[in-house]
C-alpha positions as CSV (number, residue, x, y, z in Angstrom):
1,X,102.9,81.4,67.3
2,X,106.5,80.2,68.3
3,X,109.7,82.1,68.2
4,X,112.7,81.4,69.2
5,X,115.1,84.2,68.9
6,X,112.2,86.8,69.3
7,X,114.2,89.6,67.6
8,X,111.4,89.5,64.0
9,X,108.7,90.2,66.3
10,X,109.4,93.6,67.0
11,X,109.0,94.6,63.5
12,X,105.7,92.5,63.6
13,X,104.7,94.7,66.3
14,X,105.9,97.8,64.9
15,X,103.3,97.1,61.7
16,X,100.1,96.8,64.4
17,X,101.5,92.8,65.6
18,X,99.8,93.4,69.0
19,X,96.2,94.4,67.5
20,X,95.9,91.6,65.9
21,X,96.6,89.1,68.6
22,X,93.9,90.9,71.0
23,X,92.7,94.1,71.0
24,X,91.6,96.4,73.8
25,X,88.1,95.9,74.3
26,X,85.4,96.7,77.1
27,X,84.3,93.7,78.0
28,X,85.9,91.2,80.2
29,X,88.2,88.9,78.6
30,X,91.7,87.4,79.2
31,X,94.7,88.4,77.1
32,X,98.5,87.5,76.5
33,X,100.9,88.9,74.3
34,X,104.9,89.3,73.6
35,X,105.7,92.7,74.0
36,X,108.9,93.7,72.3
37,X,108.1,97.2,72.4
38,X,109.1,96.9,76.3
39,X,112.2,95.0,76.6
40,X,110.6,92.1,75.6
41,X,107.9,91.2,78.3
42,X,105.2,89.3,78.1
43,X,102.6,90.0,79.8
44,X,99.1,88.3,80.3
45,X,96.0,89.0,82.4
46,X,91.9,88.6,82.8
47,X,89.2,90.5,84.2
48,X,90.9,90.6,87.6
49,X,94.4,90.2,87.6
50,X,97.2,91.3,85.2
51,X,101.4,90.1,85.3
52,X,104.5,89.9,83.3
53,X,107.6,88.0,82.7
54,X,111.4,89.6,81.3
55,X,112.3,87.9,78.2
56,X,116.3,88.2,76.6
57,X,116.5,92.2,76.4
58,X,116.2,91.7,80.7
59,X,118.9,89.4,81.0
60,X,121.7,92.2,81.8
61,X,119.5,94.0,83.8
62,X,118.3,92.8,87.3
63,X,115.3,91.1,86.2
64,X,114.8,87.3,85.8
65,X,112.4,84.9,86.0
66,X,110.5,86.5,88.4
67,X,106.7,87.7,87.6
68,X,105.4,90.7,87.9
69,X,102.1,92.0,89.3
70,X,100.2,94.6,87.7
71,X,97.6,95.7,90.3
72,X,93.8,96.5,88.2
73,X,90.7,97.4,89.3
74,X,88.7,97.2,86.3
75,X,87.5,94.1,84.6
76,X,88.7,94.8,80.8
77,X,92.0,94.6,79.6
78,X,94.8,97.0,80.1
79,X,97.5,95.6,79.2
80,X,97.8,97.2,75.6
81,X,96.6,100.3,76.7
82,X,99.4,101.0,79.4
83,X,102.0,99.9,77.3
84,X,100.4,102.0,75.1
85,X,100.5,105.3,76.5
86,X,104.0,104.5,77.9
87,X,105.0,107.7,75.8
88,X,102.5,110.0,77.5
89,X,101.5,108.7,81.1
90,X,103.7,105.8,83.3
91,X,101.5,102.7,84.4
92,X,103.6,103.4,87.6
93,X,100.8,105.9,88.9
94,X,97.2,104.9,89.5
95,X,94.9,106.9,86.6
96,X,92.0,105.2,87.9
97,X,92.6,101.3,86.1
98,X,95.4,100.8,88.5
99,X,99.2,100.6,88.3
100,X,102.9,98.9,88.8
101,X,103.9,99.3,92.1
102,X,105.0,95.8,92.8
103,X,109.1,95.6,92.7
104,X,110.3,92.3,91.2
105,X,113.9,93.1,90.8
106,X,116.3,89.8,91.0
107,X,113.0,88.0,93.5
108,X,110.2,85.7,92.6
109,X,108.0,88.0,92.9
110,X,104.7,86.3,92.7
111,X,104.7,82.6,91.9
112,X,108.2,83.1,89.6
113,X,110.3,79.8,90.3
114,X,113.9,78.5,90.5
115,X,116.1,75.2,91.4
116,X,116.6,74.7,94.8
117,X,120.3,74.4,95.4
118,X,122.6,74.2,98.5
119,X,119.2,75.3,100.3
120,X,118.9,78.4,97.6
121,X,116.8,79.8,94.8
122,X,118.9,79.5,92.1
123,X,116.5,81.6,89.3
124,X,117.0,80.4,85.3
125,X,116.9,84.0,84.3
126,X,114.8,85.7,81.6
127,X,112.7,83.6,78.9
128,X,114.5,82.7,75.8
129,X,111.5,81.8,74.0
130,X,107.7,81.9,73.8
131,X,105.0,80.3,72.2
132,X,101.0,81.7,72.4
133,X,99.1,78.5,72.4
134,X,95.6,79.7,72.8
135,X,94.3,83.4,73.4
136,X,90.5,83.8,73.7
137,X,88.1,85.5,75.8
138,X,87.7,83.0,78.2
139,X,91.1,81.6,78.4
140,X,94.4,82.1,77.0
141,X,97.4,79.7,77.2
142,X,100.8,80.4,76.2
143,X,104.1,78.6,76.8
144,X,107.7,80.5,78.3
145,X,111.0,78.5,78.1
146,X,114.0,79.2,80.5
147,X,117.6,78.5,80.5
148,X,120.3,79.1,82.9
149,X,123.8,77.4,83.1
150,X,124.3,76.9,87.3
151,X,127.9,75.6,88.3
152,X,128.4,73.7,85.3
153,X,125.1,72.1,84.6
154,X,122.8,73.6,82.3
155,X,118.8,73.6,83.5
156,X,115.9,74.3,82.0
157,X,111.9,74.7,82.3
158,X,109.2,75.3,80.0
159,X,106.6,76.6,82.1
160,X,103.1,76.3,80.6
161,X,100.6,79.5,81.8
162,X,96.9,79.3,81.8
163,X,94.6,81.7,82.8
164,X,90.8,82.1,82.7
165,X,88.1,84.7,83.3
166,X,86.9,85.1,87.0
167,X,89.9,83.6,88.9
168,X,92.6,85.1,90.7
169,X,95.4,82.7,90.2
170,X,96.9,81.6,87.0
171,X,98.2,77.9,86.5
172,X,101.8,76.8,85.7
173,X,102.8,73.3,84.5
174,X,106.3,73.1,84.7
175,X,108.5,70.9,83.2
176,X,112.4,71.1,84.3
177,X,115.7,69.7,82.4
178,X,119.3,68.7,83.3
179,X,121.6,69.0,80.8
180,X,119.0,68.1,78.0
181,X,117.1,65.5,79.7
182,X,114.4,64.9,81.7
183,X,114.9,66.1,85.7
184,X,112.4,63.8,87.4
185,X,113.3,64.2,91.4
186,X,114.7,67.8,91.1
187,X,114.4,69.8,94.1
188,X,112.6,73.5,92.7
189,X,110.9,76.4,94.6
190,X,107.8,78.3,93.8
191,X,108.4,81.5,95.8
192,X,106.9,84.8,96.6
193,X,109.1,87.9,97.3
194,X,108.5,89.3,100.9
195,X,110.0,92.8,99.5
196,X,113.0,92.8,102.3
197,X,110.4,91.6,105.3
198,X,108.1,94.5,104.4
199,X,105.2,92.1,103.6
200,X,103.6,89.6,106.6
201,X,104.0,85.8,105.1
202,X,101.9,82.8,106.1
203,X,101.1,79.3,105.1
204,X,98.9,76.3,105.3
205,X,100.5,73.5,105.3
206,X,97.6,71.2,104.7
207,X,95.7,73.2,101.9
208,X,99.1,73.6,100.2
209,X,99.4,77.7,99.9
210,X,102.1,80.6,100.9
211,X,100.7,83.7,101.0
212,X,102.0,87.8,101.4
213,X,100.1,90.3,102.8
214,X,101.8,94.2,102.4
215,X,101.1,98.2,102.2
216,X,101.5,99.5,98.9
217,X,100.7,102.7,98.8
218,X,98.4,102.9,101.9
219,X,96.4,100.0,100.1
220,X,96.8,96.5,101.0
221,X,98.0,93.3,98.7
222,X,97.6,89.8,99.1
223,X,100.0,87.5,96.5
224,X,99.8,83.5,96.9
225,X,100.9,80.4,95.3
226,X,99.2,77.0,95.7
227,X,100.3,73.7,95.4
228,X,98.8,70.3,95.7
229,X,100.0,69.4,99.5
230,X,101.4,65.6,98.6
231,X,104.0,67.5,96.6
232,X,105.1,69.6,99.1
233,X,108.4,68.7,100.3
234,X,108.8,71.8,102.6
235,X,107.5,75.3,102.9
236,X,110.3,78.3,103.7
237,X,110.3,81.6,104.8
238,X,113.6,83.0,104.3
239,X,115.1,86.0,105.6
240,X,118.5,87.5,104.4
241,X,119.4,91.0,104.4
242,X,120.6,90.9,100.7
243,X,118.2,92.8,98.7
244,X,115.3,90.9,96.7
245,X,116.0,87.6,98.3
246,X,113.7,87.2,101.1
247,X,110.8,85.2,100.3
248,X,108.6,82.2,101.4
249,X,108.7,79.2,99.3
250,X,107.1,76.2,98.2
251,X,110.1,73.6,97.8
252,X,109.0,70.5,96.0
253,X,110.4,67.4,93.6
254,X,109.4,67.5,90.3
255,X,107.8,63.9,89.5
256,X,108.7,61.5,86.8
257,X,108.1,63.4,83.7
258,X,110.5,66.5,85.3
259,X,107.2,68.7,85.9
260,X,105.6,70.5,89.1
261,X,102.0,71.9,88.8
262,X,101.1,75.4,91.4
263,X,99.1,78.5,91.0
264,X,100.1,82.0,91.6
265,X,98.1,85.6,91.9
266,X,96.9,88.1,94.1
267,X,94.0,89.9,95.5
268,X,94.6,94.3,95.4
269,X,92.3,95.8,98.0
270,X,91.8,98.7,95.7
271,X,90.1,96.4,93.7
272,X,87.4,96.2,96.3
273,X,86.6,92.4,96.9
274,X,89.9,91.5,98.7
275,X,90.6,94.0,101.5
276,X,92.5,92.5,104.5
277,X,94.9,89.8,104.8
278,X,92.2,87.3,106.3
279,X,90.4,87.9,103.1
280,X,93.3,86.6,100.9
281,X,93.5,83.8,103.6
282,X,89.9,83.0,103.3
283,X,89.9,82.9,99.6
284,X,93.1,80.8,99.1
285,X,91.2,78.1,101.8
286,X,88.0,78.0,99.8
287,X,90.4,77.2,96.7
């Protein structure tokens, strides 16, 4: 399913549109859907990990193309059922599946890209569009396109989003525009927010992966993104007092066909198997 101006959808959803595109189940199964009810998210997730992305209704607020983590602790989806009860309890408080307590605000947050200008993140803003490719238990796939106009140019990405059962990072195939066309050689950034210096960043280099370690709550989080190392072009923690813009980054050049492939996610020590920050090391290393 493909839409471009998104707005038909809501009514879609307003007749039981999310229901039939995946239910809530009790089993362990990925899941994606648009979620208009919400100021357009998306959001998408499997039996460890949950995020979303702001679509148009974000693109006056502070939000862009950053990503969002929802922190679970249960192996069946959630996603529906928070949104859900958004009229009775706030997914902002732990009621024993987990919560949102991860501030995205005008950052990366965790994996969320950008152009990298005059040594900058210069972010493409909300998603115009989306397109669910493939939504299954196993493994769903959808597609979110981008759009930002930046000093007279006009840049784009399609970013392609896979996720599967059992793995902590999604995957992103990117592919970037100029002005229409192709932008092989286009310097982007894959970053990860450091929330003002709160959270500890580190890097390897040679494996390819940035990585976060923080307090939330009196409970610890580890967020990463990975990146084949020969496309590395640099790796950069930066450290600004303006709020939301201190991150680390993966800077790299998309190739010929304008595109960059990475992973993103996190480990939530709540969640029991990740519970200190040589943990979220260890597992990005073994990756």
């Amino acid at each position: 399913m493909k839409n471009k101006t998104l707005l038909p959808l809501v009514a879609l959803s307003l007749m039981g549109f999310s229901s039939v595109v995946g239910a809530e189940t009790d089993q362990s199964a990925t899941f994606c859907r648009f979620v208009p009810e919400r100021q357009d998210d998306f959001a998408w997730e499997n039996d460890m990990i949950a995020f979303r992305a702001y679509g148009p209704a974000a693109r006056d607020l502070t939000e862009n193309s950053g990503i969002d983590c929802w922190l679970k602790r249960v192996d069946y989806p959630i996603i529906d059922k928070w949104y859900g009860q958004m009229k009775k309890k706030t997914y902002h408080k732990d009621w024993g599946e987990g919560y949102d307590p991860y501030h995205v605000g005008s950052s990366a947050g965790c994996g969320g890209t950008g152009i990298w200008l005059n040594g900058e993140r210069q972010p493409l803003e909300a998603f115009t569009e989306y397109e669910v490719v493939e939504c299954t238990p196993e493994k769903s796939v959808f597609k979110l396109t981008y759009e930002n106009e930046i000093d007279g140019t006009v840049y784009g990405e399609v970013k392609t989003i896979t996720i599967e059962t059992g793995k902590r990072l999604f995957d992103v195939h990117a592919v970037f525009t100029k002005n229409g066309k192709v932008a092989a050689d286009l310097p982007v950034c894959i970053g990860l927010t450091t929330h003002d210096g709160k959270a500890t960043a580190s890097s390897d280099a040679s494996k390819g992966w940035v990585a976060c370690w923080e307090e939330i709550d009196e409970s610890g989080l580890g967020t990463g993104a990975v990146m084949d190392p020969a496309q590395i072009t640099e790796i950069k923690e930066v450290k600004v007092e303006e709020k939301d813009q201190s991150h680390i980054f993966i800077i790299a050049k998309t190739n010929a066909e304008g595109a960059v492939d990475y992973q993103a996610g996190y480990g939530w020590e709540k969640a029991g198997e990740i519970k200190t920050s040589k943990d979220w090391s260890a597992y990005l290393n073994a990756l």
